[in-house]
N, C-alpha and C positions, 0 to 999 in steps of 0.2 A: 591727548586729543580724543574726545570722544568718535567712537564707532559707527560709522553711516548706518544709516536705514539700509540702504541698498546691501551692507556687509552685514548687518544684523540677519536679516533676512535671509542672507545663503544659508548663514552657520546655523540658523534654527529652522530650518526651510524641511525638512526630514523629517522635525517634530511635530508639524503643524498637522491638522484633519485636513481630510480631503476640503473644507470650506473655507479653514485658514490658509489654504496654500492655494487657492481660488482668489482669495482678495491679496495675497502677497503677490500674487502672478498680476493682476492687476494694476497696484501699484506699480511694480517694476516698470510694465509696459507703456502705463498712463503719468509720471510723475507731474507732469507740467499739471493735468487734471486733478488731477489728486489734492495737488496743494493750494489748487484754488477753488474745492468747490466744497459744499458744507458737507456732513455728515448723512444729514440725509439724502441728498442727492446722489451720493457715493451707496449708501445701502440700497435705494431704489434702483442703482442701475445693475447693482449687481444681485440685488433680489433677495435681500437679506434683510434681518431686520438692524434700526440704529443699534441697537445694543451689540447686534454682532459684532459690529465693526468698532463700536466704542470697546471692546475685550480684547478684540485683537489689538489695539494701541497700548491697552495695559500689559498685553503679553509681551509685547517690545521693548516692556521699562520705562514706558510715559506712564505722567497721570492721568492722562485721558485724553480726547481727541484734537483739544483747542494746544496742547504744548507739542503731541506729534504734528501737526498741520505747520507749526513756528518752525519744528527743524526741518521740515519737508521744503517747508518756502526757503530758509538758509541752502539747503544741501539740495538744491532742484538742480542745479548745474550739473554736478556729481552726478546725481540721477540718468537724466537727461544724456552726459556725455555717454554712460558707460552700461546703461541699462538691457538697450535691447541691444543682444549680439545677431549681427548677420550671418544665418548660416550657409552650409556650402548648400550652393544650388547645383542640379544636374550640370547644368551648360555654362559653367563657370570653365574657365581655364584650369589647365594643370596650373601656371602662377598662383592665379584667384584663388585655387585650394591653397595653396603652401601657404600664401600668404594671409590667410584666413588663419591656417594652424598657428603661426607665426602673433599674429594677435590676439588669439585665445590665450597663448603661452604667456605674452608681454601683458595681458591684461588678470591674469589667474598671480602671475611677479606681483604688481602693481599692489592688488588687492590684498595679496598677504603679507607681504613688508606693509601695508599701514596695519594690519593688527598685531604685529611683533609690539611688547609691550620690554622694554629697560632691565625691569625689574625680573620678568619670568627668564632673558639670556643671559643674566648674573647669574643669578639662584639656577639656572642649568647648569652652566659655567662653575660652578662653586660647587653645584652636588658629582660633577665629573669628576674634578679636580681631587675633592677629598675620599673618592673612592678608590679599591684595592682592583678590582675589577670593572671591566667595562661589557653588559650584554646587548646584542641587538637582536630583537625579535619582529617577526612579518612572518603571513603567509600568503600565497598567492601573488598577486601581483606587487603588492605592500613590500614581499620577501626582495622584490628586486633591490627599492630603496634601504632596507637591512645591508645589504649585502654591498650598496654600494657603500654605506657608510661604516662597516667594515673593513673596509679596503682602503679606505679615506686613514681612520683612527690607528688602524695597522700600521702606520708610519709615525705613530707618536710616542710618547713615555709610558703608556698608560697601559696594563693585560688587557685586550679584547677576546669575547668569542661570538661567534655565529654558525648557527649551522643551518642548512635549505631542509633540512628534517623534520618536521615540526616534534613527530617523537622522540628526536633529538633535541632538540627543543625546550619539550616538557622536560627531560632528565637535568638540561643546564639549569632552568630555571628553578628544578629541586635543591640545586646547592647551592642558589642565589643565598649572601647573608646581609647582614645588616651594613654590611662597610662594602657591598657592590652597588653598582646604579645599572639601571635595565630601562632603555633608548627602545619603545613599543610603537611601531605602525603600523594603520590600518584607515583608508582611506573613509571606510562608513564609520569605523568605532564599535560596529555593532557585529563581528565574526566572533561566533562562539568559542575559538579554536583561540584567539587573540587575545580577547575577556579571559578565559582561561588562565590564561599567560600570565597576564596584569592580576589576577586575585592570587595564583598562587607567590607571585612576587611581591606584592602587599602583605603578607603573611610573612614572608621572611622579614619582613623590616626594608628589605633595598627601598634604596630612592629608583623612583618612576619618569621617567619624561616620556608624554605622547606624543605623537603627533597625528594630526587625524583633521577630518576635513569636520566633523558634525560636532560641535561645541557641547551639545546638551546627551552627547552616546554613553553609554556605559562605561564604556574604554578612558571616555575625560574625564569622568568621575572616579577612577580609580589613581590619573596621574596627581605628583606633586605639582609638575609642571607640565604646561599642557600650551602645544604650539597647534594654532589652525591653520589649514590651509588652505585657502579660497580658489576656486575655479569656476571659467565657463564653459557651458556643456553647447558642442556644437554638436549637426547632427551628422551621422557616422564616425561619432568619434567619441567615447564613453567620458563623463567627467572625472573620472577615476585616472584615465590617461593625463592630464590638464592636470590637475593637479599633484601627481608624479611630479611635474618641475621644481614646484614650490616647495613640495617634500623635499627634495633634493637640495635644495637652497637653504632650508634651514638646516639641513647637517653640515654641508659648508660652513653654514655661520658658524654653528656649534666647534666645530673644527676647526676654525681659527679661532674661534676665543680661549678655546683650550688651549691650544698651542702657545697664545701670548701666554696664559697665567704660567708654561714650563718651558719658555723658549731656547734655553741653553739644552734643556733633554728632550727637547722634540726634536733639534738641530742634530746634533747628534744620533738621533733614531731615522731621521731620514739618511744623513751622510750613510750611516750603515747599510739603508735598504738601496739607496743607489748606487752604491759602491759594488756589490752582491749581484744587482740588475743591471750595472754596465758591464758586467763580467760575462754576461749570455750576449750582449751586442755586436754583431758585425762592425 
């Protein structure tokens, strides 16, 4: 199934100039407009010339502005449901906020299980599976999801390591070889410290999977496989948080499907670690 406008948009939304992200902002807010009004009426109100906005359609992978208006008018529903998020206001309730958080989270879900693509959780699943080693690298906030997916994989067949070091870090990732796989988050794609990471691991030969929220970062372009993660940004609450979930959910995935391809030695790698951990239990 092809990729909404509305998900197109998040994932290259980083990459756009300040006047492409002017008429993306736009779109989002206006869809029901949007898809029924010509091209020039759209330039004129945003003060731009036709051309501009006929480039910006080409940038989104139309031919031009008569086949993006066809999928606008198909996907105005999708639009229209999910476009503009309500933020927290001062005088909302404590409810009103959780419940806010609660739909950002269910909607940031939503968004990134439809760009989960068959093919990229094999070919993860497959590069996991036939490697000797498992690494997980993050820093900063990114480090938390490393760390939980650490803690995840630790109970499987498979050597993991992680460290909260990043200097530590750089040293694991020096004796990354060609028969390890290196698991890289970063919620921009774009931390220099992370990039780092990911080129000195492309150098060894490991296989790469990212996962990262900007589709067109640096960081993506270094992975074999490369998982997005969509979120919406409410305010007082960074989108980087928001999309922490969906990070989280696709190591999950990744972690069961691992598990099925060695189920007899994952089975047993748990009995061990809960046999060990019910031994501290009151």
């Amino acid at each position: 199934m092809a990729v909404s406008i509305r998900l197109q948009i998040k994932t290259m939304y980083n990459d756009f100039s300040p006047k492409e992200q002017a008429i993306a902002d736009y779109i989002l807010e206006n869809p029901s407009k949007v898809a029924h009004s010509s091209i020039s009426d759209l330039a004129n109100e945003l003060e731009i010339a036709d051309s501009t906005f006929f480039q910006f359609t080409k940038k989104l992978g139309f031919n031009g502005f008569k086949n993006f208006k066809i999928a606008m008018l198909i996907q105005e529903n999708d639009l229209s449901a999910f476009s503009i998020h309500e933020n927290i206001q001062k005088d909302d309730t404590e409810l009103t906020m959780a419940q806010k958080v609660f739909d950002s989270n269910i909607s940031t879900l939503t968004d990134t299980r439809k760009l989960l693509k068959e093919q990229d959780l094999k070919q993860a699943g497959n590069m996991i599976n036939n490697s000797n080693r498992l690494f997980f690298f993050g820093v900063g906030g990114s480090e938390i999801v490393a760390a939980d997916a650490y803690h995840k994989f630790l109970r499987s067949s498979i050597t993991v390591l992680h460290s909260t070091d990043y200097h530590i870090q750089l040293m694991e990732v020096s004796l990354l070889t060609n028969n390890d796989c290196a698991i890289i988050v970063s919620h921009t794609g774009r931390s220099k410290e992370t990039i780092c990471i990911a080129k000195i691991a492309k150098e060894s030969g490991a296989k790469i999977i990212v996962i990262t929220s900007q589709a067109n970062s640096p960081l993506a372009k270094l992975g074999d496989v490369v998982f997005i993660s969509i979120s919406e940004e409410t305010e007082f609450r960074s989108e980087a948080l928001a999309s922490r979930i969906a990070q989280l959910s696709i190591i999950d995935s990744l972690y069961v499907i691992f598990r099925f391809f060695n189920q007899e030695k994952s089975e047993d790698s748990i009995s061990k670690v809960r046999r060990v951990i019910s031994g501290i239990k009151e």
